[in-house]
C-alpha positions as CSV (number, residue, x, y, z in Angstrom):
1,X,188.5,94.8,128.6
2,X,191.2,91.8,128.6
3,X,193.6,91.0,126.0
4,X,191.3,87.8,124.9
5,X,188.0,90.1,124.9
6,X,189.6,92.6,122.6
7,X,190.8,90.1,120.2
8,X,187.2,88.7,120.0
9,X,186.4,92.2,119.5
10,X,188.6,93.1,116.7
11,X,188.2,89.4,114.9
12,X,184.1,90.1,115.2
13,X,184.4,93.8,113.4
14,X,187.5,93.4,110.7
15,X,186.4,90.3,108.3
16,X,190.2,89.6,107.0
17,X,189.9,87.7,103.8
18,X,186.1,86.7,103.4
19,X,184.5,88.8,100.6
20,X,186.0,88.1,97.6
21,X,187.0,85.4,95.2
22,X,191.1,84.7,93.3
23,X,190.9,86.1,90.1
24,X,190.9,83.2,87.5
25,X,194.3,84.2,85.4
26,X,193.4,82.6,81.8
27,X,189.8,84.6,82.1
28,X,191.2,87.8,80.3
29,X,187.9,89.9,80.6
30,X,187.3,88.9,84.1
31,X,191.2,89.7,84.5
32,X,190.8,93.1,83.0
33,X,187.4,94.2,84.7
34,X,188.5,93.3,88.2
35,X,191.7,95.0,87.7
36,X,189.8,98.1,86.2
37,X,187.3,98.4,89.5
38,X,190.5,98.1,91.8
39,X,192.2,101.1,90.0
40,X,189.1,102.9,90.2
41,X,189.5,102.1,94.3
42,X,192.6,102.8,94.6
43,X,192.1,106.2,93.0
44,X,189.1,107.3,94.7
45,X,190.4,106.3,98.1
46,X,193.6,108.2,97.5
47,X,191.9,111.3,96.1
48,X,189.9,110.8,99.7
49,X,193.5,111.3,101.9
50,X,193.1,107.8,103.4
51,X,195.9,105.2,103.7
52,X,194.8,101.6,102.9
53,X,195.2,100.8,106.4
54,X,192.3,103.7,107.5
55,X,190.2,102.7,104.9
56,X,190.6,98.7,105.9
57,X,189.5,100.1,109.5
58,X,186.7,102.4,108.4
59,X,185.3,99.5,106.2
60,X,186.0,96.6,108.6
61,X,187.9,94.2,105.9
62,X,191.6,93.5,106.2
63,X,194.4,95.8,104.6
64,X,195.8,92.4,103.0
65,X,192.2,92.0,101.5
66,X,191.8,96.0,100.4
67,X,195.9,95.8,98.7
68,X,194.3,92.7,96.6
69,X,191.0,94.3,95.8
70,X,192.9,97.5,94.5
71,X,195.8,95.3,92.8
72,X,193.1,93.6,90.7
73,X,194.2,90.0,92.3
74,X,190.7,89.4,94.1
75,X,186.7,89.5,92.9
76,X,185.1,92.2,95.9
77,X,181.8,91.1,96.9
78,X,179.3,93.6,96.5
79,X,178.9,94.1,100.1
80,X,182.7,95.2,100.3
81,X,181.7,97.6,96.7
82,X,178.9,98.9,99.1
83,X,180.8,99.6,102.0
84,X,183.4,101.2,99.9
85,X,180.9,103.3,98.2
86,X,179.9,104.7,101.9
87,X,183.2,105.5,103.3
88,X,184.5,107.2,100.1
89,X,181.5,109.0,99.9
90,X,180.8,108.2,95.9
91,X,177.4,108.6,96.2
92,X,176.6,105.4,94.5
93,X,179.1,105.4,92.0
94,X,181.4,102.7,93.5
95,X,178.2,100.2,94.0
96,X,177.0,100.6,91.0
97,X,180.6,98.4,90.1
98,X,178.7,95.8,91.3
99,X,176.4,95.3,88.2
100,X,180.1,94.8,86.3
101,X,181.8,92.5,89.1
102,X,178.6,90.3,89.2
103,X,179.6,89.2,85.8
104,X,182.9,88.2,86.2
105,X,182.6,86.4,90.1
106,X,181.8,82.9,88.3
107,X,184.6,80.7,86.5
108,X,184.2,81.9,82.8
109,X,183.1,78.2,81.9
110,X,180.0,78.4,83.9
111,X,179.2,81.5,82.8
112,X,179.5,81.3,79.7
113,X,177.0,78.0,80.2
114,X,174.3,80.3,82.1
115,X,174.1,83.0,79.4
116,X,173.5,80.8,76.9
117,X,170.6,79.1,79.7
118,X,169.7,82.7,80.0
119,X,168.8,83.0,76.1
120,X,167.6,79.5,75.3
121,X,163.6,79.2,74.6
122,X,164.4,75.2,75.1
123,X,166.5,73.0,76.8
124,X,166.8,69.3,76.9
125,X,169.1,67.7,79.3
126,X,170.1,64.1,79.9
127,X,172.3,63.1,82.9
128,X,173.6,59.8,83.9
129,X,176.2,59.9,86.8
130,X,174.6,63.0,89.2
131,X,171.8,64.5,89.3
132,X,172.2,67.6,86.9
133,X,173.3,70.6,87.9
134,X,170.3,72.8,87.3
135,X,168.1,70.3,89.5
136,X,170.5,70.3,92.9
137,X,169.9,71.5,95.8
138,X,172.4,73.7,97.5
139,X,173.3,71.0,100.2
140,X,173.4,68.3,97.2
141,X,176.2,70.4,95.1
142,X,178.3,70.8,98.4
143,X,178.4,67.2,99.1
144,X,179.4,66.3,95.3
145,X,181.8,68.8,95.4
146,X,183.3,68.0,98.8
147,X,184.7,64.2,97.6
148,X,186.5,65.8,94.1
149,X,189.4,64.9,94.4
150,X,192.3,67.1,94.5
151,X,190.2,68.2,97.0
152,X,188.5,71.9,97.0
153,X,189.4,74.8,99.0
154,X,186.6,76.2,101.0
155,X,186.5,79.3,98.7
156,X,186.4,77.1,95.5
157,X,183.8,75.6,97.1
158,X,181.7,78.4,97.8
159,X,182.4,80.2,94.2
160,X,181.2,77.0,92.6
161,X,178.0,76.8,94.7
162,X,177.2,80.3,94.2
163,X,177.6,79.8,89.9
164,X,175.3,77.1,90.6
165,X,172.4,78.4,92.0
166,X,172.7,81.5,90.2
167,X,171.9,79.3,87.1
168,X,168.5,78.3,88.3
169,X,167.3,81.1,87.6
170,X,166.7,79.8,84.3
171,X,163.3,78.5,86.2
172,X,161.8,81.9,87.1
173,X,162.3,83.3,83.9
174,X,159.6,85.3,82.0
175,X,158.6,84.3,79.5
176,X,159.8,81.0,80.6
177,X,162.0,78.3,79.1
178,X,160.9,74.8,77.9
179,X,163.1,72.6,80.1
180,X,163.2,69.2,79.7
181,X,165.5,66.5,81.8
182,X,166.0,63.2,81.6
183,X,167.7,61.4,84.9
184,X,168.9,58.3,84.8
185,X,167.6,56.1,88.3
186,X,171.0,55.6,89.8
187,X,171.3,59.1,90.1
188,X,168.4,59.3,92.1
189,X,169.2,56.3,94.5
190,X,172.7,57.0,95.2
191,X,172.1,58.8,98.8
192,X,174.6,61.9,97.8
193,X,175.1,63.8,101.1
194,X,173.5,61.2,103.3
195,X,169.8,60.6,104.0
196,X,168.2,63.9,104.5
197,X,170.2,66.0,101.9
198,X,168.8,62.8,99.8
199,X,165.3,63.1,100.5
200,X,165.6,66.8,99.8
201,X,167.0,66.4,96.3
202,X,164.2,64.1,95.8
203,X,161.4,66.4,97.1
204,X,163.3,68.8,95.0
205,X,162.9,67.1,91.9
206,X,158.9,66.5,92.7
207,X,158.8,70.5,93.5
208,X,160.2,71.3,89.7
209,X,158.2,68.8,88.4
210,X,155.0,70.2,89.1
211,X,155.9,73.6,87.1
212,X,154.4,73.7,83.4
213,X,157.3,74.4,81.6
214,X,159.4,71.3,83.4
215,X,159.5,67.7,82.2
216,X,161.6,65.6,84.3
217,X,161.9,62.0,83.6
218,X,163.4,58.6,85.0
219,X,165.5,56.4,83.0
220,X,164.9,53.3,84.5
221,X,168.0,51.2,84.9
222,X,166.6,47.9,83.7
223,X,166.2,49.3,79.9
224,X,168.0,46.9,77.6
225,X,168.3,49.0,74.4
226,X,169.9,52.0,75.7
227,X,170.7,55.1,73.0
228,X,172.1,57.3,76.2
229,X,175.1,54.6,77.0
230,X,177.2,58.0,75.1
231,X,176.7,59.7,78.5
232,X,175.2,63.3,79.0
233,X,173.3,65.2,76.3
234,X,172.9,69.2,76.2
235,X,170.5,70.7,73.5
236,X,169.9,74.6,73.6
237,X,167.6,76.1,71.2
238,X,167.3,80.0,70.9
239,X,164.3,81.8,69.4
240,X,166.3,83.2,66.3
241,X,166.0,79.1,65.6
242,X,170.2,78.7,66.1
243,X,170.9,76.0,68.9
244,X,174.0,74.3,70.5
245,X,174.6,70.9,71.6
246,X,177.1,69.0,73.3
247,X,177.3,65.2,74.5
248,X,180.1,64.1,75.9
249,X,179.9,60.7,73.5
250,X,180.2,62.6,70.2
251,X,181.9,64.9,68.8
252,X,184.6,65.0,71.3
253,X,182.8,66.4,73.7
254,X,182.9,70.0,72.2
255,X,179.7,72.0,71.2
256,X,178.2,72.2,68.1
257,X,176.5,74.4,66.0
258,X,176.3,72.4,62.4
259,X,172.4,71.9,61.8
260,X,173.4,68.0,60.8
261,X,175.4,67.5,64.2
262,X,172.4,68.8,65.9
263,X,169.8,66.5,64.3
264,X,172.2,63.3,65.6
265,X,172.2,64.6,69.7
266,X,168.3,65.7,69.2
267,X,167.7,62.4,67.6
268,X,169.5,60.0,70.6
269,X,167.8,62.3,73.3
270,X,164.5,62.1,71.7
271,X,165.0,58.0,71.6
272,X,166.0,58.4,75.6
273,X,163.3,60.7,76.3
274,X,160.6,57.7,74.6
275,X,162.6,54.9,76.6
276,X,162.6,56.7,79.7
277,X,159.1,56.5,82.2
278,X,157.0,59.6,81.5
279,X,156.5,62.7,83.8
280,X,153.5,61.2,85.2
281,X,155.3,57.7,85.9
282,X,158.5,59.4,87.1
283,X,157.1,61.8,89.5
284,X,155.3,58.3,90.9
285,X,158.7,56.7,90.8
286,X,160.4,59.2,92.9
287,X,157.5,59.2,95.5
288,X,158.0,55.6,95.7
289,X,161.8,56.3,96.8
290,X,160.5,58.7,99.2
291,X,158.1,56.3,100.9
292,X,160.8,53.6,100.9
293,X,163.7,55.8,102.7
């Protein structure tokens, strides 16, 4: 085999730097948990006899990549936890890190947000400069994230995306969620990725819409009297009758738990929601913007 061939060789089997994500420093439990299953790596593949460099061969990842993993400075995947678990012979006990790692591969912030999605009974949800979060498609979040500016890495990227979709799970829950959205129409037009990834979001929208326990609704731009010009509105409500709130036009933008806070940011989204076309009229709205692209 020539020099070249072996290199594509080698570069094919040993996957350097892929599976894992930077630890996020000012996330102390996600600090301490990944630094817990690399000690618990480190010790198993040492009890094992094997140098970092074997086992970096005998699981096809990078000895750079296995020196991070073990020094607590990178997220493994759980394919790498899997791999792991088969070369050290732990008879499961290494994969089953994954259930703890899982927790911690997301920024804190989001994940914070998505066990609180995970809990709600109700969630209402009004968004006026992208399409919210929860509604994207996978190829709508990567072109919103690919124009912030500083611009991403592709591995901040790809973590983000990842938090992202793993919070719409909120829509196959059992016993499911009321979710209701509110979206105002220039969020819709603006063609976010280009034409297709455009339509997409829009076929998207009509998908979710036809669940029972999804209300979407268009906020048409021409309304005079608008009580959303405070910008986006967040109200989770849980079944022990708590909720929290947040609106980034009150309250400086933090969340809220005071009952009387709560009645003013259910109160403006219940005046959007009345101003805004129904489900019915929306869904017709957005098939119209299908039919004219």
């Amino acid at each position: 085999m020539s020099v070249d061939g072996e290199a594509v060789r080698l570069a094919d089997e040993v996957q350097a730097d892929e599976p894992g994500w930077e630890v996020d420093p000012d996330d102390e439990w996600g600090v301490a948990v990944v630094a817990t299953v690399g000690r618990q790596l480190k010790l198993r593949r040492e009890a094992a006899g094997m140098r970092a460099c074997d086992f970096a061969a005998a699981v096809k990842y990078g000895e750079d990549l296995v020196y991070k993993v073990e020094g607590g400075k990178r997220i493994p995947r759980p394919e790498y936890l899997e791999k792991a678990d088969e070369v050290l012979g732990a008879g499961g006990l290494i994969a089953a890190m994954k259930e703890d790692v899982a927790k911690v591969r997301y920024p804190k912030k989001v994940r914070e947000l998505a066990k609180l999605e995970s809990q709600a009974v109700e969630i209402s949800l009004y968004s006026n400069h992208n399409v919210h979060g929860l509604l994207q498609t996978e190829d709508h979040m990567r072109a919103l994230f690919d124009v912030w500016l500083p611009a991403h890495t592709e591995a901040e990227t790809e973590r983000m995306v990842a938090a992202r979709l793993a919070r719409r799970s909120v829509f196959e829950r059992s016993p499911a969620p009321m979710l209701s959205f509110v979206q105002e129409e220039v969020t819709l037009r603006r063609p976010v990725g280009g034409t297709m990834v455009w339509r997409r979001q829009l076929e998207r929208l009509l998908e979710l819409g036809k669940l029972r326990h999804v209300s979407i609704q268009v906020m048409p731009t021409d309304v005079e009297d608008h009580f959303g010009t405070g910008g986006l509105i967040e109200v989770l409500k849980f079944a022990d009758g708590t909720a929290v709130g947040r609106s980034d036009g009150a309250f400086n933008g933090r969340p809220v738990t005071d009952p009387k806070q709560l009645r003013i940011l259910e109160l403006r989204y219940g005046m959007i929601r009345a101003q805004a076309l129904t489900p019915r009229e929306s869904r017709a709205f957005i098939e119209q913007m299908l039919g004219e692209s």
